[in-house]
ZAVEX-316830 format. One record per atom (N, C-alpha, C, O): atom name; x, y, z; residue number from 1; residue in one letter. Coordinates in nm, 4 decimals. Atoms other than C-alpha are relative to their C-alpha. Example, Ala and Ser with C-alpha at 12.3 -4.5 7.8 and 13.67 -1.06 7.14 Angstrom:
// residues 2
  lotor         x         y         z  dovex  fike
      N    0.0890   -0.1190    0.0000      1     a
     CA    1.2300   -0.4500    0.7800      1     a
      C    0.0900    0.1200    0.0000      1     a
      O    0.1936    0.1181    0.0665      1     a
      N   -0.0820   -0.1190   -0.0060      2     s
     CA    1.3670   -0.1060    0.7140      2     s
      C   -0.0770    0.1090    0.0730      2     s
      O   -0.0261    0.2198    0.0899      2     s
// end
This chain:
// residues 102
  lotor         x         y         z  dovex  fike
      N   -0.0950    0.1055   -0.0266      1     x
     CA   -5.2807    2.3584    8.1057      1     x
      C    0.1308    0.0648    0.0449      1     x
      O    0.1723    0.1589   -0.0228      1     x
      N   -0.0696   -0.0672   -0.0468      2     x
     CA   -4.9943    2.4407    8.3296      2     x
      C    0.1533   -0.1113   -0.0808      2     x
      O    0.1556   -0.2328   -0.0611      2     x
      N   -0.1030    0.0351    0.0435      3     x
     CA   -4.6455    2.3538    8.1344      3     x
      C    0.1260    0.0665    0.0731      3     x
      O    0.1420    0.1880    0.0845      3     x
      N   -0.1317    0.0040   -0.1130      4     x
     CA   -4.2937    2.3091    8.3721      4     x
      C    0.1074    0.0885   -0.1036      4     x
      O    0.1186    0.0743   -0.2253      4     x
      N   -0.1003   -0.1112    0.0734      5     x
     CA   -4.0152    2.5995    8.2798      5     x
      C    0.0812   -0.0909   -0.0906      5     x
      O    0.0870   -0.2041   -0.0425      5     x
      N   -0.1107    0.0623    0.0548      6     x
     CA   -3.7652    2.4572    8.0307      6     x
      C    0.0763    0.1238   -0.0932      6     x
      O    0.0316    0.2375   -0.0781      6     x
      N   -0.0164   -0.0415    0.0364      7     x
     CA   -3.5680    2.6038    7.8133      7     x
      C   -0.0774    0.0981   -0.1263      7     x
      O   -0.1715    0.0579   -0.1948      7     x
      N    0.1418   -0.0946    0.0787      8     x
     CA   -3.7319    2.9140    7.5986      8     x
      C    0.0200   -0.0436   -0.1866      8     x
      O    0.1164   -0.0537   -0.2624      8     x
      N    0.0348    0.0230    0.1416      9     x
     CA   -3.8609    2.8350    7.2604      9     x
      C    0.1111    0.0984   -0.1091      9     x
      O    0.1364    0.2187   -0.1037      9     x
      N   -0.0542   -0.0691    0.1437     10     x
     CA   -3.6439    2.8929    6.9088     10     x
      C   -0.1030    0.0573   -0.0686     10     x
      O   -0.2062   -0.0092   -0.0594     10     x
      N    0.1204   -0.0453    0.1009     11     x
     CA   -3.8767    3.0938    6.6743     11     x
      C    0.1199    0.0539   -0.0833     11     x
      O    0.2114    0.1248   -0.0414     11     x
      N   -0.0402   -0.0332    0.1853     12     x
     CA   -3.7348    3.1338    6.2802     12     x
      C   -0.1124    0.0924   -0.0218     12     x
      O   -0.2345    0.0769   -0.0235     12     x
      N    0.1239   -0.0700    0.0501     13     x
     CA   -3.8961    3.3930    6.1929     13     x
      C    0.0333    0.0841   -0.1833     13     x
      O    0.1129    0.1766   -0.1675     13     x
      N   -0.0152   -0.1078    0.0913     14     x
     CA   -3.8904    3.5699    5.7651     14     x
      C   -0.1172    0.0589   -0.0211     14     x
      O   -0.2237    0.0349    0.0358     14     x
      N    0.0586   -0.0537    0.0135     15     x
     CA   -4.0353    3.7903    5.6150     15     x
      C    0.0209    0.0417   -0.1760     15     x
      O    0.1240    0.0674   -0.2383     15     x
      N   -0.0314   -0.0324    0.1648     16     x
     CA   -4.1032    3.8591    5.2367     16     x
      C   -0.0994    0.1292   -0.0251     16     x
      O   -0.2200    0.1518   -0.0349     16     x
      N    0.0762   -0.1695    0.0456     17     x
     CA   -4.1643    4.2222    5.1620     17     x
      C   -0.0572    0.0088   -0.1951     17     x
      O   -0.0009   -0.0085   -0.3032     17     x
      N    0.0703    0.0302    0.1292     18     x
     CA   -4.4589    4.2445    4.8935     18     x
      C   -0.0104    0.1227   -0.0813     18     x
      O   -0.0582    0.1332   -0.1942     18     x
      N    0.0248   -0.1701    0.0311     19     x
     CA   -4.4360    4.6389    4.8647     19     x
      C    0.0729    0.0679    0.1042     19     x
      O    0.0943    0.0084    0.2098     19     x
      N   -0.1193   -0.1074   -0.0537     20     x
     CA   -4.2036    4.9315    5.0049     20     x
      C   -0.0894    0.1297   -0.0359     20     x
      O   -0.1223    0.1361   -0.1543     20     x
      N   -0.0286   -0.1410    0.0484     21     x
     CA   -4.3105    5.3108    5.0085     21     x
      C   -0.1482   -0.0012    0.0474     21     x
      O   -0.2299   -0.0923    0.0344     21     x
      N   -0.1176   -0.0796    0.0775     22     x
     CA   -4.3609    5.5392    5.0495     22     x
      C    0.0416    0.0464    0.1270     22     x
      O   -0.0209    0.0311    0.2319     22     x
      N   -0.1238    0.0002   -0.0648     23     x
     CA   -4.0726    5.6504    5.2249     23     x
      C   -0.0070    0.1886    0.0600     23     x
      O    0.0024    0.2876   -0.0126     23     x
      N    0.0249   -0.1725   -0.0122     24     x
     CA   -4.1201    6.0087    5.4221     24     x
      C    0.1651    0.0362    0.0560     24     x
      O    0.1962    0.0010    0.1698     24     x
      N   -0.1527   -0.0209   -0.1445     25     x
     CA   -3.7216    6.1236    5.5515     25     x
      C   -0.0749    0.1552    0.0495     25     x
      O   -0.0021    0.2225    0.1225     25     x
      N    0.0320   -0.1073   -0.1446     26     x
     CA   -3.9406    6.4358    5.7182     26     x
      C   -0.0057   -0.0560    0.0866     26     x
      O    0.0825   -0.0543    0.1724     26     x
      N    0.0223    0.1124   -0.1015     27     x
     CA   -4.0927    6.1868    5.9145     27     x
      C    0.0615   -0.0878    0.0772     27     x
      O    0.0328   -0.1162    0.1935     27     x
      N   -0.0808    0.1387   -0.0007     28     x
     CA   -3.8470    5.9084    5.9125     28     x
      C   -0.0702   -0.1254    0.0101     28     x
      O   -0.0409   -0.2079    0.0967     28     x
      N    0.0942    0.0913   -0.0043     29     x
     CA   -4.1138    5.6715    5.8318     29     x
      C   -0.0308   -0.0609   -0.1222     29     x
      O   -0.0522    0.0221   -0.2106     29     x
      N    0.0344    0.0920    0.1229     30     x
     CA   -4.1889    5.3987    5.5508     30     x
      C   -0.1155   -0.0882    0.0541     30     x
      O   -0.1472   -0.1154    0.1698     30     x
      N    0.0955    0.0938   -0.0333     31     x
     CA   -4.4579    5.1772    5.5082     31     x
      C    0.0385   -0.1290   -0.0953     31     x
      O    0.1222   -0.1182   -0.1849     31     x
      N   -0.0356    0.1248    0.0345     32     x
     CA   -4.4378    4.8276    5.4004     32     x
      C   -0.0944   -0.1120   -0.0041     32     x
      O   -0.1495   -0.1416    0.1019     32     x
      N    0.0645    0.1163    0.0156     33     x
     CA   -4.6303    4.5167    5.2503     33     x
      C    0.0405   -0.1112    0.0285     33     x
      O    0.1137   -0.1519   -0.0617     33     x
      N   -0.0996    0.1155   -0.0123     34     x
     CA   -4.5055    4.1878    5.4074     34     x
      C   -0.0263   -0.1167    0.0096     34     x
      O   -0.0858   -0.1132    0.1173     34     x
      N    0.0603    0.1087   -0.0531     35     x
     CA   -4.5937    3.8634    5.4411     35     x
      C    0.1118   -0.0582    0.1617     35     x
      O    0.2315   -0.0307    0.1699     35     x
      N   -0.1091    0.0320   -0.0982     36     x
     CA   -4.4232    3.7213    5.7716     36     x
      C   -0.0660   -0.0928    0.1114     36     x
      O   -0.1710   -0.0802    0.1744     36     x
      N   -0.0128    0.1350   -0.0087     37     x
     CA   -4.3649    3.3834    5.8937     37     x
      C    0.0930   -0.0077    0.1402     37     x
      O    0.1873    0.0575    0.1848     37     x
      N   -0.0721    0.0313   -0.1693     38     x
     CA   -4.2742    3.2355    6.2451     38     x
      C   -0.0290   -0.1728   -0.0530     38     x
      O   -0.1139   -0.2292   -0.1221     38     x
      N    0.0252    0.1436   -0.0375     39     x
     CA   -4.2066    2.8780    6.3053     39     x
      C    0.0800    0.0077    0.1591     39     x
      O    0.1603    0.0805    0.2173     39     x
      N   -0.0208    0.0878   -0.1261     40     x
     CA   -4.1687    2.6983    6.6111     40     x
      C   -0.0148   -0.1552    0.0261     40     x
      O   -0.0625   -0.2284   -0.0605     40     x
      N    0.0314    0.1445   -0.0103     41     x
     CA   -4.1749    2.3541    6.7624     41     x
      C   -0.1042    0.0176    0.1233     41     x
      O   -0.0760    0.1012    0.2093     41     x
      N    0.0778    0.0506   -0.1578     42     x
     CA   -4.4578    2.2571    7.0534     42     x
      C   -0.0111   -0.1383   -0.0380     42     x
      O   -0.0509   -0.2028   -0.1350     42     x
      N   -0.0109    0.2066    0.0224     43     x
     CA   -4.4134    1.8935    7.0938     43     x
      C   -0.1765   -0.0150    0.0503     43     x
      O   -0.2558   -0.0925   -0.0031     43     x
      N    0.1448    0.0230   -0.0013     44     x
     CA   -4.7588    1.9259    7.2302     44     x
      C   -0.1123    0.0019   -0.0796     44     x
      O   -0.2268   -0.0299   -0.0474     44     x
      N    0.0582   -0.0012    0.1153     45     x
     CA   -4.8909    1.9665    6.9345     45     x
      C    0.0572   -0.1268   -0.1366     45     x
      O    0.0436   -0.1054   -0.2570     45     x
      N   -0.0760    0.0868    0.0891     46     x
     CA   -4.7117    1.6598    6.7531     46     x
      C   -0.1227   -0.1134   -0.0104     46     x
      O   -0.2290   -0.1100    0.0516     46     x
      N    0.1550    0.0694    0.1021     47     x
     CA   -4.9543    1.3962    6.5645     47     x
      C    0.0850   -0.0825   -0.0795     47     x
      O    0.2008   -0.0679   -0.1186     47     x
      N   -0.0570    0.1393    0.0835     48     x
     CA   -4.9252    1.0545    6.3820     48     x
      C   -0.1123   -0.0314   -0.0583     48     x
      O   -0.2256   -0.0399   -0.0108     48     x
      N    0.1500    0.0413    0.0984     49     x
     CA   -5.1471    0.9643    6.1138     49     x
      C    0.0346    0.0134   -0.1923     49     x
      O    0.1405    0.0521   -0.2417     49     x
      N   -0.0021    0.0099    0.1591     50     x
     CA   -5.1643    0.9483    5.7296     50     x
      C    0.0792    0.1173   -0.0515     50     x
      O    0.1452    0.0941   -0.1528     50     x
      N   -0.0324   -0.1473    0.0919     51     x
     CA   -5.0460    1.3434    5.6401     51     x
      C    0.0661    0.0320    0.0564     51     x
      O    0.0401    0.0330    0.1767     51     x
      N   -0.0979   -0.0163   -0.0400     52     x
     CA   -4.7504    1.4403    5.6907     52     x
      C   -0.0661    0.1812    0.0914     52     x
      O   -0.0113    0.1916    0.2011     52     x
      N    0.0453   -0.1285    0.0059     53     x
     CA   -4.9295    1.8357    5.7546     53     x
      C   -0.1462    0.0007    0.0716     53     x
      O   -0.2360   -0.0775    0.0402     53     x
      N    0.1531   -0.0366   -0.0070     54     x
     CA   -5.2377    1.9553    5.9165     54     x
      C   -0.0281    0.1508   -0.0115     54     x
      O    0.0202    0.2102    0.0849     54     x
      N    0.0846   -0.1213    0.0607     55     x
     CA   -5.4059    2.2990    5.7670     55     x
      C   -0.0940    0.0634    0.1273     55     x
      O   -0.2161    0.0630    0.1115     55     x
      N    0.1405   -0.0261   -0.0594     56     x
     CA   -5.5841    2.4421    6.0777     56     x
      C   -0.0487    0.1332   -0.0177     56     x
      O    0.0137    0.2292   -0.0630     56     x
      N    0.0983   -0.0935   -0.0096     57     x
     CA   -5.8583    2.6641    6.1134     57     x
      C    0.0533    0.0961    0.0546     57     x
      O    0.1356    0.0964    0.1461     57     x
      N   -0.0391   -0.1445   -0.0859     58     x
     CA   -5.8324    3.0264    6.1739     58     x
      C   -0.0804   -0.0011    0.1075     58     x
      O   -0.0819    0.1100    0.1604     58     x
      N    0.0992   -0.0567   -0.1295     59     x
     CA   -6.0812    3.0010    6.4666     59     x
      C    0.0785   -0.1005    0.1046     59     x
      O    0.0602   -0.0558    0.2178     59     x
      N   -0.1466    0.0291   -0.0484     60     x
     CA   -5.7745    2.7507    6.6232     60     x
      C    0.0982    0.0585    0.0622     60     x
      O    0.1493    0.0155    0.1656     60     x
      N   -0.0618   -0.1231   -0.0017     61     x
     CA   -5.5737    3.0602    6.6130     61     x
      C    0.0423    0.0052    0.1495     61     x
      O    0.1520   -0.0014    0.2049     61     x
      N   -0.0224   -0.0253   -0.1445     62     x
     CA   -5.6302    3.1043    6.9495     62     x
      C   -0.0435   -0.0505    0.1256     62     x
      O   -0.0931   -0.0097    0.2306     62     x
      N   -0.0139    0.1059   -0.1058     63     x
     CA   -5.6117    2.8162    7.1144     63     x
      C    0.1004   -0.0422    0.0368     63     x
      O    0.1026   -0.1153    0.1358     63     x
      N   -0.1331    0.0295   -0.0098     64     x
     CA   -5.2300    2.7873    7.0725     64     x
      C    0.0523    0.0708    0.0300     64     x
      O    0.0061    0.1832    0.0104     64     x
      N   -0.1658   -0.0730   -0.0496     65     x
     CA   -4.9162    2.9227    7.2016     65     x
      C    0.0368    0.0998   -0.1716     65     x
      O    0.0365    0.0683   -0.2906     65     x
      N   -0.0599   -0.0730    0.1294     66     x
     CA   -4.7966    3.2010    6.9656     66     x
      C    0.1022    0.0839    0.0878     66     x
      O    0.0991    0.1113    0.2078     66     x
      N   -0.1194   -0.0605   -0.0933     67     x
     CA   -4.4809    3.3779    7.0449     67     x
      C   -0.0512    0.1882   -0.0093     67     x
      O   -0.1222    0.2118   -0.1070     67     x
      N    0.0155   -0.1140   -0.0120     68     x
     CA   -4.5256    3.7661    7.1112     68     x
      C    0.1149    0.0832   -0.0542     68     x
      O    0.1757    0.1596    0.0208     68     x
      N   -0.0539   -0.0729    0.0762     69     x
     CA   -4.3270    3.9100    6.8581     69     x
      C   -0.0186    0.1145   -0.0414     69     x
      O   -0.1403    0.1240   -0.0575     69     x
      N    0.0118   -0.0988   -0.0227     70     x
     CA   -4.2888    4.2564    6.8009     70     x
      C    0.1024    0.0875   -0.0960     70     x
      O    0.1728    0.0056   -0.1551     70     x
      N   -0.0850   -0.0242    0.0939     71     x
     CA   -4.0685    4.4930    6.5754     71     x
      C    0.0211    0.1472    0.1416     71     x
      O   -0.0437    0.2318    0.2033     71     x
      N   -0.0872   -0.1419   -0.1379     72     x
     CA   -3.8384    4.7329    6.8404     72     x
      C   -0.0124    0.1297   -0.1058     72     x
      O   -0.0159    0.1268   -0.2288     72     x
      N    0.0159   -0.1437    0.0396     73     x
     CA   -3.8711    5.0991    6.7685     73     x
      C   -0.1120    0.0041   -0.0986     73     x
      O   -0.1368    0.1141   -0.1481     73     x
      N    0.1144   -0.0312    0.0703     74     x
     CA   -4.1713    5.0279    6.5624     74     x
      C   -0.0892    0.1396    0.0032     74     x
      O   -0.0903    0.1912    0.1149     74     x
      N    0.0701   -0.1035   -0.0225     75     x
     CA   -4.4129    5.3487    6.4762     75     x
      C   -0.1363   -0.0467    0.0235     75     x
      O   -0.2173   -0.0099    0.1085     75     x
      N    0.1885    0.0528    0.0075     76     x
     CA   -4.7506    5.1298    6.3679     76     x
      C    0.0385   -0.0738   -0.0706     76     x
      O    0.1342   -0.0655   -0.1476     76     x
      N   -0.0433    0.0705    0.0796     77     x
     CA   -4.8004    4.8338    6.2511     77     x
      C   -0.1856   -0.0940    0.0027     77     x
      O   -0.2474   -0.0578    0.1027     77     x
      N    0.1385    0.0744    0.0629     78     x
     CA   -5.1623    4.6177    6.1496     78     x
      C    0.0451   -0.1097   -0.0602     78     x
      O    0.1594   -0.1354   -0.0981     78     x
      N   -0.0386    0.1053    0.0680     79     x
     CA   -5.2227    4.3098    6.0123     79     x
      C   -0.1767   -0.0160   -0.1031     79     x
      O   -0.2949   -0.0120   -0.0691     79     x
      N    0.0881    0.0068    0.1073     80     x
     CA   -5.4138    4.2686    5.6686     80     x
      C   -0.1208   -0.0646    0.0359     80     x
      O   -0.1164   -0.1730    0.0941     80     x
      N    0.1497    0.0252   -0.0085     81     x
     CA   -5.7834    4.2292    5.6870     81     x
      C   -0.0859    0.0132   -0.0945     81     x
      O   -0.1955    0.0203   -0.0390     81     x
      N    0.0529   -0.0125    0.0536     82     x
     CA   -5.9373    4.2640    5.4034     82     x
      C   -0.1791   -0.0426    0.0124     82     x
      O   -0.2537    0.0090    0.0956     82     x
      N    0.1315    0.0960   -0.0806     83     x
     CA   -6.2768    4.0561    5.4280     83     x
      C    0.0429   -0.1191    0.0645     83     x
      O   -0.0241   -0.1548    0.1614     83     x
      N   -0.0530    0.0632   -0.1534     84     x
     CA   -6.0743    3.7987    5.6095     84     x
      C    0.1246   -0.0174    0.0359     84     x
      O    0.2171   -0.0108   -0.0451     84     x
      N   -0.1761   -0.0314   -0.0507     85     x
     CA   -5.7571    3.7871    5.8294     85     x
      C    0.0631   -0.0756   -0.0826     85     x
      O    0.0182   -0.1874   -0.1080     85     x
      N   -0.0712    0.0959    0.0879     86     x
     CA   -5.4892    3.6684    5.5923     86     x
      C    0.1302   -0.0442    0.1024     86     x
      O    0.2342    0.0153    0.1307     86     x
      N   -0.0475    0.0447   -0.0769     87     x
     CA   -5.3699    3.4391    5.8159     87     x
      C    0.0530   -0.1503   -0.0231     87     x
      O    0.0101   -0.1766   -0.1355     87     x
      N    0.0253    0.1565   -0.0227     88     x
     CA   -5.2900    3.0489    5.8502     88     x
      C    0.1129   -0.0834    0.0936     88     x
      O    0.2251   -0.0327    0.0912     88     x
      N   -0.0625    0.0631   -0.0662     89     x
     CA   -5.1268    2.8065    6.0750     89     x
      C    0.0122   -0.1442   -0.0552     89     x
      O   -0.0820   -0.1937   -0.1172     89     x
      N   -0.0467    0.1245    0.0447     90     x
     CA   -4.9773    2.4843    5.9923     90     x
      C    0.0892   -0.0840    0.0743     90     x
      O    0.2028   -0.0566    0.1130     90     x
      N   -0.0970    0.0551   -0.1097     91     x
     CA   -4.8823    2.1977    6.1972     91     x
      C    0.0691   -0.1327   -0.1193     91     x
      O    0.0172   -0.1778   -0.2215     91     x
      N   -0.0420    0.1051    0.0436     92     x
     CA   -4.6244    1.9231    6.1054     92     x
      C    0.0127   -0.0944    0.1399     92     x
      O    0.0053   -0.0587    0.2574     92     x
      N    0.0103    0.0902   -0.1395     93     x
     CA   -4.5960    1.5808    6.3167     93     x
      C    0.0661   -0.0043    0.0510     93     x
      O    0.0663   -0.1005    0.1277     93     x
      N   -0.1215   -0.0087   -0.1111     94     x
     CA   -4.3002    1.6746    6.4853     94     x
      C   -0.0504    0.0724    0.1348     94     x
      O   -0.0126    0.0509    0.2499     94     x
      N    0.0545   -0.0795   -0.0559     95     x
     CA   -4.5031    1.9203    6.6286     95     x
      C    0.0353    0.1644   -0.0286     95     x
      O    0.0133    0.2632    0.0415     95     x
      N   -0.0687   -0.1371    0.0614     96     x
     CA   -4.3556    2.2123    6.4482     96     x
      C   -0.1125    0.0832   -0.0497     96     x
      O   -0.2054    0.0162   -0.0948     96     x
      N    0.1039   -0.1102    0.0320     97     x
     CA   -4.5831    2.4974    6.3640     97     x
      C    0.0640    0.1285   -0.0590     97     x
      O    0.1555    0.2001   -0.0182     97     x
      N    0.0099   -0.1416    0.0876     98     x
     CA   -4.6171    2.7727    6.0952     98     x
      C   -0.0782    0.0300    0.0110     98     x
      O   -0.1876   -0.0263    0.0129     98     x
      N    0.1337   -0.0857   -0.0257     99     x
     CA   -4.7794    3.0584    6.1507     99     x
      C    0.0560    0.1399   -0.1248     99     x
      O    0.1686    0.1863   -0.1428     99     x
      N   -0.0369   -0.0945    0.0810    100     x
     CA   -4.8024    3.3225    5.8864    100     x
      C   -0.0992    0.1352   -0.0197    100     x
      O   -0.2091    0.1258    0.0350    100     x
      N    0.1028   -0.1063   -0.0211    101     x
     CA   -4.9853    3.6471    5.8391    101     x
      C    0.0758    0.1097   -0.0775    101     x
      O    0.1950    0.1304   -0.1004    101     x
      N   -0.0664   -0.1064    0.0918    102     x
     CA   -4.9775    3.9357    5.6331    102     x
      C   -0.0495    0.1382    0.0150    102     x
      O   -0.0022    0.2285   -0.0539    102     x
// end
């Protein structure tokens, strides 16, 4: 679906660090546990109906707009996988979307 230029999307983005360390200053390198959270609005995604919330599917994932966020001067960075991506997206009927991942 082809969508007309407008102005570029706000993204809120935190982040709640679940673990720190360890910390090399040979290196200049730390590692870090985080959970971290983006919102946005896509009005194209906005909805009327009984629940204020919809819970979608991780196989969803990637059918939507996600912003390409990135951490500058980064060394490495992964996203938790254990036996499954700890992931989830969440729409409200404004069309606002959380996306979170850890």
């Amino acid at each position: 679906m082809w969508i007309s230029a407008g102005p570029p999307a706000v993204i809120e983005v935190d982040i709640m660090v679940r673990s720190m360390g360890p910390i090399s200053e040979v290196d200049m390198t730390y590692s870090m546990d985080c959970y971290f959270r983006q919102s946005w609005v896509d009005r194209r995604l906005a909805f009327s109906g009984a629940q204020d919330t919809l819970a979608l599917s991780i196989s969803m994932l990637g059918r939507i707009w996600k912003p390409d966020t990135y951490f500058y001067n980064g060394k490495q960075s992964y996203l938790h996988t254990i036996t499954t991506p700890n992931k989830f997206v969440r729409l409200y009927q404004d069309g606002r979307v959380l996306y979170s991942s850890r």
